[in-house]
N, CA, C and O atoms as a printed pandas DataFrame, in Angstrom:
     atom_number atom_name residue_name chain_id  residue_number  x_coord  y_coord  z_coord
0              1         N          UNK        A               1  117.192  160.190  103.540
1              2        CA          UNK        A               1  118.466  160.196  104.240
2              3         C          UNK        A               1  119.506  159.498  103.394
3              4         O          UNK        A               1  119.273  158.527  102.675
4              5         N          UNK        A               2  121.166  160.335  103.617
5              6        CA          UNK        A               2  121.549  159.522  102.742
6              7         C          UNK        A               2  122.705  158.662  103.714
7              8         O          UNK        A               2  123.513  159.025  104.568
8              9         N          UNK        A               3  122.359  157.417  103.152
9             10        CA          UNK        A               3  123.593  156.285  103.982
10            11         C          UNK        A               3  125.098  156.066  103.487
11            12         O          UNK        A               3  125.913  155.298  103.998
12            13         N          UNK        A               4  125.305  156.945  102.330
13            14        CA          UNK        A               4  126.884  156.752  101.448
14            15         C          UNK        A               4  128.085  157.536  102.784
15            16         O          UNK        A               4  128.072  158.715  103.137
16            17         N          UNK        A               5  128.601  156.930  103.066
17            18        CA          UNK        A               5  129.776  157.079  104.310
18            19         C          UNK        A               5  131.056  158.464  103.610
19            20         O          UNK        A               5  132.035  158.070  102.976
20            21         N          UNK        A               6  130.957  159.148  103.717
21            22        CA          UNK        A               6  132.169  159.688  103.486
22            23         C          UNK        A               6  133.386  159.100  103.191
23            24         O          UNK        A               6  133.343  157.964  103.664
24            25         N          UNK        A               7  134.456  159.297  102.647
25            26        CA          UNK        A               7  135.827  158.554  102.430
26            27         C          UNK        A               7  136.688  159.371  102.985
27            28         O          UNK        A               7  136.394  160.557  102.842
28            29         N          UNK        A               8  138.011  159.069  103.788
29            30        CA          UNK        A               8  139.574  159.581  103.823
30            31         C          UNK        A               8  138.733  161.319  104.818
31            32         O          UNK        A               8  138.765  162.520  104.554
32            33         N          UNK        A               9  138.250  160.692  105.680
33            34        CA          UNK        A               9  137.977  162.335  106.618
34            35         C          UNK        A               9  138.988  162.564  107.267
35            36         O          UNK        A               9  139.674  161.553  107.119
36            37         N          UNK        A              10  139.653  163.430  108.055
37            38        CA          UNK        A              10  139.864  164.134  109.075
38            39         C          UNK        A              10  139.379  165.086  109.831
39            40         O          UNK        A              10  138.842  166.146  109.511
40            41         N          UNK        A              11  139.705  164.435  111.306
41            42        CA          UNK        A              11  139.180  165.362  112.241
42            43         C          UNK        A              11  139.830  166.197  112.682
43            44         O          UNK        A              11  140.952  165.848  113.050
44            45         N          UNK        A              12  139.468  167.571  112.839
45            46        CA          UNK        A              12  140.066  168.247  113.979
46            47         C          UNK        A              12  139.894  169.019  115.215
47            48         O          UNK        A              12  139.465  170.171  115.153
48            49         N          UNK        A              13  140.144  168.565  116.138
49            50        CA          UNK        A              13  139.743  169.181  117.262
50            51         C          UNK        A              13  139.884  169.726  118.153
51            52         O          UNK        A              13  140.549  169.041  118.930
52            53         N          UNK        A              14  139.510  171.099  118.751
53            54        CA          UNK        A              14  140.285  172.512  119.559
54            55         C          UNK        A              14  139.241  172.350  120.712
55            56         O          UNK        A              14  138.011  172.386  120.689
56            57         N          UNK        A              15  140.162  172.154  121.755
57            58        CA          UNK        A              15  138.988  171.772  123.017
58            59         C          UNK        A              15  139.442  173.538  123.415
59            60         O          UNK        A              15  140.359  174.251  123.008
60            61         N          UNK        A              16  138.366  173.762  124.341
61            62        CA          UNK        A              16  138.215  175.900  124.906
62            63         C          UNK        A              16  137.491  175.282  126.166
63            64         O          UNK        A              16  137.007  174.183  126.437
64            65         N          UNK        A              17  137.635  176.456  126.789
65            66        CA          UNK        A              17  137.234  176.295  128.265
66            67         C          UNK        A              17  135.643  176.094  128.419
67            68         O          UNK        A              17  135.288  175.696  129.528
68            69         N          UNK        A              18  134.668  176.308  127.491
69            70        CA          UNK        A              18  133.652  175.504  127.438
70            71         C          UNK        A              18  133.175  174.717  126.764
71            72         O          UNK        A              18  131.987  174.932  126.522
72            73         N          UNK        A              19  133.723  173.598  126.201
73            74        CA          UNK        A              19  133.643  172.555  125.416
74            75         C          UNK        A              19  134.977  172.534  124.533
75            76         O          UNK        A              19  136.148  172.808  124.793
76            77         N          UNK        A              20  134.141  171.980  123.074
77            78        CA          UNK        A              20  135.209  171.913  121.971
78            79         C          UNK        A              20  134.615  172.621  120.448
79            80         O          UNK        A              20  133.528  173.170  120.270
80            81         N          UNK        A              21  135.550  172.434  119.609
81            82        CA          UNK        A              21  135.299  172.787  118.095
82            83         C          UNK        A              21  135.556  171.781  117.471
83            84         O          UNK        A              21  136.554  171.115  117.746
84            85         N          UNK        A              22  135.202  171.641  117.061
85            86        CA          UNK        A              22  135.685  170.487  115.131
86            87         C          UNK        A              22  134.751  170.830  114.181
87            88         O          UNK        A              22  133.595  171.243  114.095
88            89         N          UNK        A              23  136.236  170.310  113.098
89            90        CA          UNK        A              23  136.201  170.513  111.520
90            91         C          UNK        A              23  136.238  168.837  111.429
91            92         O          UNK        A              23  136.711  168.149  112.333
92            93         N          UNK        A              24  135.521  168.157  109.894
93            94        CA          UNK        A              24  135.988  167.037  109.441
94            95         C          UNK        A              24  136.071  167.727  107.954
95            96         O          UNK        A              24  135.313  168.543  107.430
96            97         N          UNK        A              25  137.376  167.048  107.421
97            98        CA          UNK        A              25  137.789  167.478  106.671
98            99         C          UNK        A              25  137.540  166.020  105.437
99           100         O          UNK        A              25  137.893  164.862  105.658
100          101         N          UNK        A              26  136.870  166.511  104.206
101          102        CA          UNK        A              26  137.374  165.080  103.389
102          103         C          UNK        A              26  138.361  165.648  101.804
103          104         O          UNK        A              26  137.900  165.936  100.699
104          105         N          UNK        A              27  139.458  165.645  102.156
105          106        CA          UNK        A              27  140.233  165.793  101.461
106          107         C          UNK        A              27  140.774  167.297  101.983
107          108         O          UNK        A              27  140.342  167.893  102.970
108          109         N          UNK        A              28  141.772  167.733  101.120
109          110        CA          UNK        A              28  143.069  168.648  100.938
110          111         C          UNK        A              28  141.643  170.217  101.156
111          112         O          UNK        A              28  141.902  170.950  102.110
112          113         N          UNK        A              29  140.660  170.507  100.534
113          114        CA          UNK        A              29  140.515  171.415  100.312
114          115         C          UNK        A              29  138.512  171.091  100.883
115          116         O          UNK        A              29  137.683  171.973  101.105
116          117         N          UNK        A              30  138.315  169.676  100.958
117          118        CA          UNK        A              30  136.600  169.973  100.924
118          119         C          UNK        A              30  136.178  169.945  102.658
119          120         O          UNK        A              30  136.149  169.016  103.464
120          121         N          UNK        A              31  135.935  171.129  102.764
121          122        CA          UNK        A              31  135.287  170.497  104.486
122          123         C          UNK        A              31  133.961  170.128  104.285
123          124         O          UNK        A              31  133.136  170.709  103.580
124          125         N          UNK        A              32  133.795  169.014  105.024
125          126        CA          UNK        A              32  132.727  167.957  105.360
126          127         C          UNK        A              32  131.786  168.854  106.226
127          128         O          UNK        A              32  130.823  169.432  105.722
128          129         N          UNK        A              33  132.154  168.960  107.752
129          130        CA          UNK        A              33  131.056  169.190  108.729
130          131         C          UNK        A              33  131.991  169.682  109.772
131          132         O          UNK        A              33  133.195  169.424  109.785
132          133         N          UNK        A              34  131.323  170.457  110.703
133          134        CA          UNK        A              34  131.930  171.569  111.540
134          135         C          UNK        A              34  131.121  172.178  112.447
135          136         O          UNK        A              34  130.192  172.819  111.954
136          137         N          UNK        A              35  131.248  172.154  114.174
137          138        CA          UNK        A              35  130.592  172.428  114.762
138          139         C          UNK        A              35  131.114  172.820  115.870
139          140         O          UNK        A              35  132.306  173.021  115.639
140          141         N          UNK        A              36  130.757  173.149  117.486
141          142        CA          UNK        A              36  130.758  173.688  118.462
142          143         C          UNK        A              36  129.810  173.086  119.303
143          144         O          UNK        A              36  128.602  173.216  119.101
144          145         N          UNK        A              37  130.567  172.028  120.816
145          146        CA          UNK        A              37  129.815  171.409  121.758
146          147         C          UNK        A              37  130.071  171.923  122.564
147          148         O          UNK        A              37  131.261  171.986  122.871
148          149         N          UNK        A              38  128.889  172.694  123.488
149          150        CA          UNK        A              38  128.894  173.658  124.715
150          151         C          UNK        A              38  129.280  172.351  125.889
151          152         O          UNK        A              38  128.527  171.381  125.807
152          153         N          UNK        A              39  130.025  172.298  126.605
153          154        CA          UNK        A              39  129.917  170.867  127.904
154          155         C          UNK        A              39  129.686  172.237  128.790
155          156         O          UNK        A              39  130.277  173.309  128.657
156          157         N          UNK        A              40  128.344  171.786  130.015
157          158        CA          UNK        A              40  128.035  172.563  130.620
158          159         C          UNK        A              40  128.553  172.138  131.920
159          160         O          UNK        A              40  128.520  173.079  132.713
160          161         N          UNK        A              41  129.000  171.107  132.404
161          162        CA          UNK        A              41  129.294  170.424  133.451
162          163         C          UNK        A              41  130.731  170.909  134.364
163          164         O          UNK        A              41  131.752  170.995  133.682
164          165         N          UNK        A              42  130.850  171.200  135.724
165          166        CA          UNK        A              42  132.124  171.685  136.138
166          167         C          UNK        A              42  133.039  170.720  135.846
167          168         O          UNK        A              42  134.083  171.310  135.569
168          169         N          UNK        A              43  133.265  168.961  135.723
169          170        CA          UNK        A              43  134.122  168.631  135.257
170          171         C          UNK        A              43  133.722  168.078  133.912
171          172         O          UNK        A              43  132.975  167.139  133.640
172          173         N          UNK        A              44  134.446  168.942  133.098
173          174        CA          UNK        A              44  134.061  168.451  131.504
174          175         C          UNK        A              44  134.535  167.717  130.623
175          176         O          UNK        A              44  134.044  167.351  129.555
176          177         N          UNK        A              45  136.093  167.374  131.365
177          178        CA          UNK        A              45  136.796  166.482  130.434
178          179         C          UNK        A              45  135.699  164.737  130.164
179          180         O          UNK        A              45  135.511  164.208  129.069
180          181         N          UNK        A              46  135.354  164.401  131.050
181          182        CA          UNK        A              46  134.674  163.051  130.799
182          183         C          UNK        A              46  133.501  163.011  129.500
183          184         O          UNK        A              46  133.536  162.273  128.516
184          185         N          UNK        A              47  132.369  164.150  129.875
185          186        CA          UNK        A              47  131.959  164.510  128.816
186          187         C          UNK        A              47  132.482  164.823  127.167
187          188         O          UNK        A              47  132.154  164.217  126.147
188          189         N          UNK        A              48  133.124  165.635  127.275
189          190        CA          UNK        A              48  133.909  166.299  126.338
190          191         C          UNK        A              48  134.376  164.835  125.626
191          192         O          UNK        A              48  134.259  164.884  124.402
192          193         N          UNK        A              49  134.735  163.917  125.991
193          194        CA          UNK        A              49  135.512  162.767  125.499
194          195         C          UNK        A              49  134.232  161.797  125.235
195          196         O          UNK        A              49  134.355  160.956  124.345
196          197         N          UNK        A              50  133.050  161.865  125.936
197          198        CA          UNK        A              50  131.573  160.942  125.005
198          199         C          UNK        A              50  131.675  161.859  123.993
199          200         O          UNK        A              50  131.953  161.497  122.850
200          201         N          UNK        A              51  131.519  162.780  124.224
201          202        CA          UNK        A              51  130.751  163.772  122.971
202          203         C          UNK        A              51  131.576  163.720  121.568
203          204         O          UNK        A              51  131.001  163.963  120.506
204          205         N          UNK        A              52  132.947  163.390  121.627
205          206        CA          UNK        A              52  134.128  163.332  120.806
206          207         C          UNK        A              52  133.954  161.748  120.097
207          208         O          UNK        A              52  133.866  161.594  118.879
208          209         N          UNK        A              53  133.924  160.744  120.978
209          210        CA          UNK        A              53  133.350  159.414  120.457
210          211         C          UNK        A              53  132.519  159.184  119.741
211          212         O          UNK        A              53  132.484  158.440  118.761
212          213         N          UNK        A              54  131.463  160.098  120.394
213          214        CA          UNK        A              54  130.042  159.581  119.339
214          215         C          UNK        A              54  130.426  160.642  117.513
215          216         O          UNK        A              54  129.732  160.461  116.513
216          217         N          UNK        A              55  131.300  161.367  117.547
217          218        CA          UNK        A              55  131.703  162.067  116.037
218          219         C          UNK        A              55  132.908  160.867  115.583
219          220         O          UNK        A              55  133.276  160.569  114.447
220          221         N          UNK        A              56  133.268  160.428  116.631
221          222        CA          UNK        A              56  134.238  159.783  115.797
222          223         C          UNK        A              56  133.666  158.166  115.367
223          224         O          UNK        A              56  133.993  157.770  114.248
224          225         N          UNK        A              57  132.822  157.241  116.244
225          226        CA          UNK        A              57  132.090  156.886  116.077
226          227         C          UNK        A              57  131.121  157.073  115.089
227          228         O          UNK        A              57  131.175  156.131  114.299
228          229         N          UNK        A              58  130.219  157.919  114.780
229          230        CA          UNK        A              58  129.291  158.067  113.639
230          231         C          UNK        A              58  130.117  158.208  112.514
231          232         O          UNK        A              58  130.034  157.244  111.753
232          233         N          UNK        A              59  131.176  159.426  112.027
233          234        CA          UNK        A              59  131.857  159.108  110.352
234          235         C          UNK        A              59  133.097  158.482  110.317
235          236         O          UNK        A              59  133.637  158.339  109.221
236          237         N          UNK        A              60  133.594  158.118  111.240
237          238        CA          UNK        A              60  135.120  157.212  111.854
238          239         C          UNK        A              60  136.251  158.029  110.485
239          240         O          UNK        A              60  136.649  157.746  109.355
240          241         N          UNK        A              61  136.385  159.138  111.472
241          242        CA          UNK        A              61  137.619  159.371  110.166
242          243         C          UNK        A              61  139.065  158.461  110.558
243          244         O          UNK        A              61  139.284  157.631  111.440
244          245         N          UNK        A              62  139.692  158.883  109.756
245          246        CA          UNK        A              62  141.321  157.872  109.472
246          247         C          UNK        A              62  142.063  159.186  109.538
247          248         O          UNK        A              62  143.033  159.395  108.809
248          249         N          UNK        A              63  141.618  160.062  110.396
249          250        CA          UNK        A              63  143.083  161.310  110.679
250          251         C          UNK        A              63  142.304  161.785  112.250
251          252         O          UNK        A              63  141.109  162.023  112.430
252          253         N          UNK        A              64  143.228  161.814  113.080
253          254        CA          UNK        A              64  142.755  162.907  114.210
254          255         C          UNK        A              64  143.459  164.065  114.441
255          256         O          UNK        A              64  144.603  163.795  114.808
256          257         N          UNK        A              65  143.233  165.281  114.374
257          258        CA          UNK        A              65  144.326  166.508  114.903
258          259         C          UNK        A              65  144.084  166.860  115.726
259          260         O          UNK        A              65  142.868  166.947  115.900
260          261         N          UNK        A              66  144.731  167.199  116.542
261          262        CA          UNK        A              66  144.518  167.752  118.057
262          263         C          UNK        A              66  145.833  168.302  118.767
263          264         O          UNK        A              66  146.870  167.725  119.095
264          265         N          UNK        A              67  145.447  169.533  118.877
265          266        CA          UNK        A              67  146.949  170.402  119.655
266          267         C          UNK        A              67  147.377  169.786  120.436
267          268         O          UNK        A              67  146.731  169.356  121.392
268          269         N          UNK        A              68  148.722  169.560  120.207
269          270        CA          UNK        A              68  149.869  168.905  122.208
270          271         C          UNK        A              68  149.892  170.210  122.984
271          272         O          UNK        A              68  150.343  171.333  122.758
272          273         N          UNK        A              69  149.224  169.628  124.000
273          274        CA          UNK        A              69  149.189  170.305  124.971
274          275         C          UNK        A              69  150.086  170.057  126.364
275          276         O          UNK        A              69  149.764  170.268  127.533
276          277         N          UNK        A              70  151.046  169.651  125.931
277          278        CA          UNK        A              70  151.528  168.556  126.788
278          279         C          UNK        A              70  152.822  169.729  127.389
279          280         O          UNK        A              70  153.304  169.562  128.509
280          281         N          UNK        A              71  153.209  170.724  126.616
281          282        CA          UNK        A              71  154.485  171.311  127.085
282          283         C          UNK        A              71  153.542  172.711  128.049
283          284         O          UNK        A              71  152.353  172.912  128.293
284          285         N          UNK        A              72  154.556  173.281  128.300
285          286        CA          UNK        A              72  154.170  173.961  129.419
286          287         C          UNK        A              72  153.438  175.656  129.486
287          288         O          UNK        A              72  152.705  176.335  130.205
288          289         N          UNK        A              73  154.262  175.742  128.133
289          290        CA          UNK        A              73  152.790  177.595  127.494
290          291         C          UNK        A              73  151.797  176.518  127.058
291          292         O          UNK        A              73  152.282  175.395  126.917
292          293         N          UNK        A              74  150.711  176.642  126.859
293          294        CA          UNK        A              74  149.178  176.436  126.547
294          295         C          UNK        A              74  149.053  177.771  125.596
295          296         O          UNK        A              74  149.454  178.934  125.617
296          297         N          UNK        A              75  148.475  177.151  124.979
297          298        CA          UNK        A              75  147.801  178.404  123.406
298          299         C          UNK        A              75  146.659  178.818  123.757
299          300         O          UNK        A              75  146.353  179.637  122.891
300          301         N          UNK        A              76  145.618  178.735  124.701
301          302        CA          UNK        A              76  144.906  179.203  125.245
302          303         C          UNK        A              76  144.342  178.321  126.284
303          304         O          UNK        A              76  144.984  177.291  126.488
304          305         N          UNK        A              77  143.094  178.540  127.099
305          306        CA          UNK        A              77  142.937  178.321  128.383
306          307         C          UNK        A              77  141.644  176.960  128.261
307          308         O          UNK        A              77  140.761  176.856  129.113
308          309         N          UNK        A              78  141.722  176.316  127.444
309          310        CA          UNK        A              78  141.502  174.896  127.482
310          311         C          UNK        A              78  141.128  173.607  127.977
311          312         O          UNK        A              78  141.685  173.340  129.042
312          313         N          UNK        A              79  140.474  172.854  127.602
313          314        CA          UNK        A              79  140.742  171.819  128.791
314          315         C          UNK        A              79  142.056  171.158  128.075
315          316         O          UNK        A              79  142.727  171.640  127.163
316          317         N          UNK        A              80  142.212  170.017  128.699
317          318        CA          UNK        A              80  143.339  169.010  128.982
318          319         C          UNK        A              80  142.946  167.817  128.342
319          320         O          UNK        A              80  143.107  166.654  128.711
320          321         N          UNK        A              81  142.449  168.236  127.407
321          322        CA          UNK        A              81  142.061  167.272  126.102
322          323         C          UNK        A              81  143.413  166.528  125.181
323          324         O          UNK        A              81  144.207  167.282  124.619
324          325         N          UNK        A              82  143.593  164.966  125.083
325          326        CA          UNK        A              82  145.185  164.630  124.644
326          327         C          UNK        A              82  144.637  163.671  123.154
327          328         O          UNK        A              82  143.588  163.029  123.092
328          329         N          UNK        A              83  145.340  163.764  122.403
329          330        CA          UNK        A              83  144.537  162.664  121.198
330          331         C          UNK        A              83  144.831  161.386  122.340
331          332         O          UNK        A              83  143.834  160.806  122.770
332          333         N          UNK        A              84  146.091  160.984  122.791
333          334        CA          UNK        A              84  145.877  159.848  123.596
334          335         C          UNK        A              84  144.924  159.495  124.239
335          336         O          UNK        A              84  144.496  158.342  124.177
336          337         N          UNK        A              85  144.303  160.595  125.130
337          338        CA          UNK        A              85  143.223  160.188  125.743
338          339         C          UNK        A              85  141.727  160.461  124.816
339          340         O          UNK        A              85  140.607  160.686  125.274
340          341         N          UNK        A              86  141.957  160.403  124.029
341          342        CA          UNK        A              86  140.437  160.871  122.564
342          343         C          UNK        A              86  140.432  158.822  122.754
343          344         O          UNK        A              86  139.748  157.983  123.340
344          345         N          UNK        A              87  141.803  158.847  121.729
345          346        CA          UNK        A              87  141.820  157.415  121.801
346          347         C          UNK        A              87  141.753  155.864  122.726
347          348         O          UNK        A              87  141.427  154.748  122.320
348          349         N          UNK        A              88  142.042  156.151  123.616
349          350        CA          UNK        A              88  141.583  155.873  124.833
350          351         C          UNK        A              88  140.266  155.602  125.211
351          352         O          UNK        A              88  139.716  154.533  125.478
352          353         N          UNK        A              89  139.823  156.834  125.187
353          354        CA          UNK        A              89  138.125  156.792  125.295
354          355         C          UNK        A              89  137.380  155.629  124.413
355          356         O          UNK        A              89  136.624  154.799  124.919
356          357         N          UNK        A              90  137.757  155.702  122.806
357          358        CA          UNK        A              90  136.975  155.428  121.735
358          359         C          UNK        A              90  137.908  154.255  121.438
359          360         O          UNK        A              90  139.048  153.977  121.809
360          361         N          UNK        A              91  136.900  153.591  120.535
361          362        CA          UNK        A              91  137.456  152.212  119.844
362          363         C          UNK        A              91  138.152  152.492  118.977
363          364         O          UNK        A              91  138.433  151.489  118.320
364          365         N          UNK        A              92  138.801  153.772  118.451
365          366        CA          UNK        A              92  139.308  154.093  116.920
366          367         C          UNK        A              92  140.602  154.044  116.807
367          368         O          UNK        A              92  141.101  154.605  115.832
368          369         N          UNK        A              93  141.495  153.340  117.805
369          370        CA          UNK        A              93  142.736  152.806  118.341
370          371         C          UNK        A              93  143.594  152.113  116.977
371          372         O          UNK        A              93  144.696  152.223  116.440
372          373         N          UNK        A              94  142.125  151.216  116.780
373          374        CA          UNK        A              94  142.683  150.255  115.564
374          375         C          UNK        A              94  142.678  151.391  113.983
375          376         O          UNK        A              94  143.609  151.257  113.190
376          377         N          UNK        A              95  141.635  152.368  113.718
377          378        CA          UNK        A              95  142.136  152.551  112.594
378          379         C          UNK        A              95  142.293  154.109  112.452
379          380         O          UNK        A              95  142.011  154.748  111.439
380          381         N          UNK        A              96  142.773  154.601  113.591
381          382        CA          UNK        A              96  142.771  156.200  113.202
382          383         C          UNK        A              96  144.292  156.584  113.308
383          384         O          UNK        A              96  144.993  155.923  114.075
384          385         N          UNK        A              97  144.825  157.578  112.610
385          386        CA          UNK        A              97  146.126  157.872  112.579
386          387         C          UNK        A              97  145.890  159.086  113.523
387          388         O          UNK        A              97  144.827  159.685  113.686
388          389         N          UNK        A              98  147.383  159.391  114.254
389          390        CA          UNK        A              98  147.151  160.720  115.179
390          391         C          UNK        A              98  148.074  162.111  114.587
391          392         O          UNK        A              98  149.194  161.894  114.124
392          393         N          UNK        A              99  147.614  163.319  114.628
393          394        CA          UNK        A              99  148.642  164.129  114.557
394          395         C          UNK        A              99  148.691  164.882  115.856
395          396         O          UNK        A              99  147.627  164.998  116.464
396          397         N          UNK        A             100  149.511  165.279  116.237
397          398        CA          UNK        A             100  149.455  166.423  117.451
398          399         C          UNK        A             100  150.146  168.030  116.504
399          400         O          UNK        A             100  150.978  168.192  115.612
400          401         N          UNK        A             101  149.615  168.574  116.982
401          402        CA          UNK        A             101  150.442  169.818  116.496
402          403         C          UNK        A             101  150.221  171.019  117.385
403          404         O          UNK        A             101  149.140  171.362  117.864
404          405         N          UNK        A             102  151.664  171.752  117.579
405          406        CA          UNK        A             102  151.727  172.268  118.596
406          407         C          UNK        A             102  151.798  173.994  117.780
407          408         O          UNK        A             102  152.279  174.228  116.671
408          409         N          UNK        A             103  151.289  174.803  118.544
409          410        CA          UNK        A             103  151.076  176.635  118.264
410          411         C          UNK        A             103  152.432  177.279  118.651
411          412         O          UNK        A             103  152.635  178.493  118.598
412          413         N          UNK        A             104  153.370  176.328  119.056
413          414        CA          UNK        A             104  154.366  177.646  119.517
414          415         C          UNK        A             104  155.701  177.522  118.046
415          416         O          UNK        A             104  156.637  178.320  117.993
């Protein structure tokens, strides 16, 4: 196993009406790791937000992306996933930077 930590990751993350997606990105061009968490549960946001901790938790990147979902078209049918509330959840308050970026 190897214990060398990754450097300078970013996350990104597209929550969908049954779970989420993420990319970690380490650098401009290398993707790291990339996956798909089914949340099977009728309310999934609580889940959805452990399941997001323990990735951000295990390689602690220093970028989060995550669509604003905050205005009133939605880019698709989603949960109600906010980096505020990512951060919130998780201890990564102190060293993660946020982006929001919006599809319209």
């Amino acid at each position: 196993m190897n214990d060398v930590q990754p450097q300078n990751l970013v996350l990104s993350i597209y929550p969908f009406s049954r779970g989420f997606a993420f990319v970690f990105f380490e650098g401009p061009e290398s993707l790291f790791d990339w996956g798909v968490k089914e949340i099977k549960e009728k309310h999934k946001n609580p889940r959805t937000l452990d399941e997001i901790k323990k990735l951000i938790d295990q390689y602690r990147p220093e970028v989060l992306v995550i669509e604003d979902t905050s205005g009133k078209l939605r880019c698709h049918a989603g949960q109600q996933i906010t980096a505020s509330g990512v951060l919130y959840a998780t201890d990564a308050r102190a060293w993660i930077a946020v982006t929001d970026y919006s599809c319209q």
